[in-house]
N, C-alpha and C positions, 0 to 999 in steps of 0.2 A: 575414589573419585566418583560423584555422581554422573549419571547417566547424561543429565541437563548442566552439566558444568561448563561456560563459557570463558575464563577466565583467562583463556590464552588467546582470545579472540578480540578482532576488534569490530563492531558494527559500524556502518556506514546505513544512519537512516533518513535517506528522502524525503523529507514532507514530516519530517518529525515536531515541525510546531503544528500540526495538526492534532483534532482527537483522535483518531486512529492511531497516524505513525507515533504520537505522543505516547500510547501504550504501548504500543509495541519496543519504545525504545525502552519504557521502563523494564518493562518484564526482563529485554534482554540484559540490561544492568544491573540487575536481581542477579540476573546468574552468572555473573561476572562480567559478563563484558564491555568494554570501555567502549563509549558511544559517541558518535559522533553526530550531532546533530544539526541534521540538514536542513537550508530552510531559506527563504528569504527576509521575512520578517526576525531582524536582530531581539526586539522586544520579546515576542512569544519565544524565540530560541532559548535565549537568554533562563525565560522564568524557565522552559522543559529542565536545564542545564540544572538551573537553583532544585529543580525538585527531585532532579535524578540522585543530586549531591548533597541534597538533606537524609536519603533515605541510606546513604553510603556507599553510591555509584560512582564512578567514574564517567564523566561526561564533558565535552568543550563544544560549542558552535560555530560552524562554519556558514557562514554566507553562499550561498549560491542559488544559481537561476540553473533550473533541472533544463532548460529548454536551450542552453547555450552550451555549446563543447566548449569553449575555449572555461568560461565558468568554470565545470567540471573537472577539466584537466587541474584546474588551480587548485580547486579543492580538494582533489584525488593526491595533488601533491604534499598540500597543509598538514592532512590527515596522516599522512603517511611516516611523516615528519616530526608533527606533533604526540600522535600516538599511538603509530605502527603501522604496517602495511594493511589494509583493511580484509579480514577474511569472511565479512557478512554485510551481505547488499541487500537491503528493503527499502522500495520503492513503494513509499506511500502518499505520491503526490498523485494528483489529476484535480477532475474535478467536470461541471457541466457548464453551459451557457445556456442561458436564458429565453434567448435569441435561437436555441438548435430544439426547443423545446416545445412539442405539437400541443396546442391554443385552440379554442375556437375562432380567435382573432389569428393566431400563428397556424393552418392548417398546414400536413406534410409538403402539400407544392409550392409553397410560401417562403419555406426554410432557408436561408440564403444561405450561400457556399462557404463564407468566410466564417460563418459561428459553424456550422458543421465542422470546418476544418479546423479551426480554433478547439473545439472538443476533441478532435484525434488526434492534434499536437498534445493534448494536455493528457491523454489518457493514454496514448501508446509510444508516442516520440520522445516526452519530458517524464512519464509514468513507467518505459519501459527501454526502447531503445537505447537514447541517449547515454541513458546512466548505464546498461551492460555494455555498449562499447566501449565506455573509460574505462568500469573497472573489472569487468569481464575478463579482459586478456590479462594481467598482471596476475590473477586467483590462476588462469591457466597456467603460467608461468611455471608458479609455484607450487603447482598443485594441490589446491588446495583451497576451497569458497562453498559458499553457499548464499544463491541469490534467492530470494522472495518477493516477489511482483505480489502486488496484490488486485483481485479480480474482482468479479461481484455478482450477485446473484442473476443481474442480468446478461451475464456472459451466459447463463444458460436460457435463462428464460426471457426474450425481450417485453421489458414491459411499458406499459401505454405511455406516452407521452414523450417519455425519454430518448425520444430513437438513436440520435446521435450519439448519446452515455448508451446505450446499451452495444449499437454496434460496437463502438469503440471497445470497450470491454470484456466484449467475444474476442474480438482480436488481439488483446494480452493473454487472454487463456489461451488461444493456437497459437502466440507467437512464445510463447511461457513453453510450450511444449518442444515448437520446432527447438529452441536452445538448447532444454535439456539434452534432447536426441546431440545436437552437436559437439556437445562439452562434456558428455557424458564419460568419454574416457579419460578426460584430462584434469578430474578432480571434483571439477565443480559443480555442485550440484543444483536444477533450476528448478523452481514448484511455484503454484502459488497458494494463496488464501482465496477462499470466497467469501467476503461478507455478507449480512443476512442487510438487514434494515438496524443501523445505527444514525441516529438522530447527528448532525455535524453541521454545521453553516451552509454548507454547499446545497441541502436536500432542507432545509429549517422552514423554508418559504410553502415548499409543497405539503410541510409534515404538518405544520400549526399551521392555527389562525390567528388573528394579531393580537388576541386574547387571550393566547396559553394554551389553547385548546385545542386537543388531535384534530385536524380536519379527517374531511370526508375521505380521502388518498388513507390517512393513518388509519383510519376503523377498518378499513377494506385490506391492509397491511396485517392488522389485530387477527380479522379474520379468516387468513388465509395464513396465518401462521398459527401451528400445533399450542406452541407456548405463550401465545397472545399477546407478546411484548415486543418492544423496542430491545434492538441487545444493550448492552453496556461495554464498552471502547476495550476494559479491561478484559471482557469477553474472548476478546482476539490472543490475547496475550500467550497461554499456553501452544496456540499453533503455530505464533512466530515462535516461539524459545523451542520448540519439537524441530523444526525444519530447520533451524538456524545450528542444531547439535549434532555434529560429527557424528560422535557416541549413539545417539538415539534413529537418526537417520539416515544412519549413512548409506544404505542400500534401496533410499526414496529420493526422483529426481520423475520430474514432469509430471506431478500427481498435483492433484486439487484439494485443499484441506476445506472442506461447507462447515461455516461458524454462523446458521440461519434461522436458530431457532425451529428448523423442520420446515421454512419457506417452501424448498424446491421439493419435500416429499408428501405438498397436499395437493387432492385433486380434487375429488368434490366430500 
């Protein structure tokens, strides 16, 4: 049996009609395991599902709102139902607001409270909470999970603009940790991901100009990063399937996996 063998597992992944969670569910149904993909939009669910099961995955779509418990519970139920009790949790929803993002029109003391808060429900209550309270406890149960939060470069380093995406962000990385510590004896095991800079809808506005072409944010991205590039979504892939395998990780719980291109190891 490979090291990376998932085949007795079943993923549950958040935000998987996304580019991110959208690779990461592929990878994980490469290595067997049957996916569940999470999401609100049925359309892009749907094509993930078509592409996981052209390549000879296992995969169905569940409808759900990451920001609703009762949501969840339903889904936690469907899943469980339709294609086993879930023993891998990646949470690859969040996201920024517009409105939480420092302007010279928008300055920090301007910022209203409702897009601030809007950014922490999306990145640590619907991105991390919510979803380890449904299926958190049933992996204890059983003994037996592995959850993966996904973080982001600026959980360690706050960068300009974004303040509200970055606070947010540091606080899945400590709250990614307090869990581990918790659940550490009862099976499951809690980590995340840090991504570097991957181009997605959510960052598209600050990355280009309406031309195609890196803005100013992107060359200064270029240039502080070793490998000079933007990543590629499939990037990711390897660190979810590492963290998601029993076999390969199973003695790794509140560690940080950096997929950044060398982001956080330049200084001058």
């Amino acid at each position: 049996m490979s090291m990376f063998d998932l085949s007795d597992d079943v993923a549950v992944v958040i935000g998987a009609t996304g580019a991110l969670g959208g690779a990461c569910a592929g990878a994980l149904a490469e290595a067997g395991a049957k996916i569940a993909v999470v999401g609100r939009s049925a359309e892009r669910g749907e094509a993930q599902v078509k592409e996981i099961s052209k390549s000879g995955g296992t995969a169905q779509f569940f409808a759900c709102d990451a920001m609703d418990p009762d949501s969840l519970k339903t889904c936690h139920e469907a899943v469980s139902s339709e294609l086993g009790p879930p023993t891998i949790l990646l949470n690859a929803a969040g996201g920024n607001d517009p409105d939480a993002t420092v302007t010279p029109e928008m300055p920090f003391e301007k910022i209203p409270q409702p897009a601030w808060a809007k950014v922490f429900d999306l990145n640590l209550v619907g991105g991390f909470l919510l979803p380890c309270q449904e299926f958190g406890p049933a992996m204890c149960e059983r003994g037996k999970g592995s959850i993966i939060n996904i973080a982001s470069v600026t959980s360690h380093l706050p960068l300009s603009k974004v303040i509200a995406y970055s606070a947010s962000k540091a606080a899945v990385l400590s709250a990614t940790r307090f869990l581990a510590r918790e659940w550490a004896t009862k099976g499951v095991r809690v980590n995340s991901i840090t991504p570097g800079f991957f181009p997605a809808e959510q960052n598209k506005k600050l990355l280009y100009n309406e031309d195609g072409t890196p803005s100013d944010r992107a060359k200064a991205i270029f240039g502080h990063t070793p490998m000079g590039r933007f990543g590629d979504p499939k990037e990711l892939a390897g660190a979810a399937v590492y963290l998601a395998s029993e076999q390969a990780a199973s003695f790794v719980t509140g560690s940080d996996i950096v997929v950044d291109g060398g982001f956080l190891s330049q200084t001058i």
